[in-house]
N, C-alpha and C positions, 0 to 999 in steps of 0.2 A: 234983453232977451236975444240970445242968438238965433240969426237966420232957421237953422235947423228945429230948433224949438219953438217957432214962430211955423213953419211947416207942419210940425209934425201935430201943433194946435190947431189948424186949416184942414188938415186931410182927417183928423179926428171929428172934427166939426161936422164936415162934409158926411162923414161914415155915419155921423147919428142924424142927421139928416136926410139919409138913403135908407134906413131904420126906420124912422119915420113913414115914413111917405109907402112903405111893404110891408102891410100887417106882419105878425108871423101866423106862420100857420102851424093849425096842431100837428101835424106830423113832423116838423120843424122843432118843436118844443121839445123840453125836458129830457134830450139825447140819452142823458145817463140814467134817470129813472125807467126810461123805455125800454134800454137794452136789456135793464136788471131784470125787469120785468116779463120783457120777453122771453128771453133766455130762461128764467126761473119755469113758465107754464109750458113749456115746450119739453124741458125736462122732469119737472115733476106733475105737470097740470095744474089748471086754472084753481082748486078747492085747494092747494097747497099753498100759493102764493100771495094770499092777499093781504100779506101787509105789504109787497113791493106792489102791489095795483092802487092801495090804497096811496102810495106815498108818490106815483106818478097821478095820481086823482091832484093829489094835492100841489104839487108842482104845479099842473095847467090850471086850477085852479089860482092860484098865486099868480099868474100871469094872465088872469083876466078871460080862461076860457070857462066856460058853464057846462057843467058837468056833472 
């Protein structure tokens, strides 16, 4: 294994180890189901959009938050 690939295995290591260690948090979660979502009841309203509510449901749910 070259040097650089022996690195970029260490600084990887290290990134999921700083991952660890700082929950996420839900606002932090599901960036693109949020935005759709957003975006969606802001222009058509909330009784418009909920298969994008539903499908950001299910994102933080998939990542372990309770909802």
């Amino acid at each position: 294994m070259s040097s650089l690939s022996a690195a970029s295995v260490e600084a990887s290591a290290a990134i999921e180890g700083a991952e660890q260690k700082k929950p996420l948090k839900p606002c932090c979660a599901c960036p693109e189901t949020k935005k759709a979502r957003d975006a969606c009841i802001i222009e058509k309203g909330e009784e418009s959009c909920t298969d994008l509510i539903e499908a950001h449901k299910d994102c933080m749910r998939a990542l372990g938050f309770k909802i």
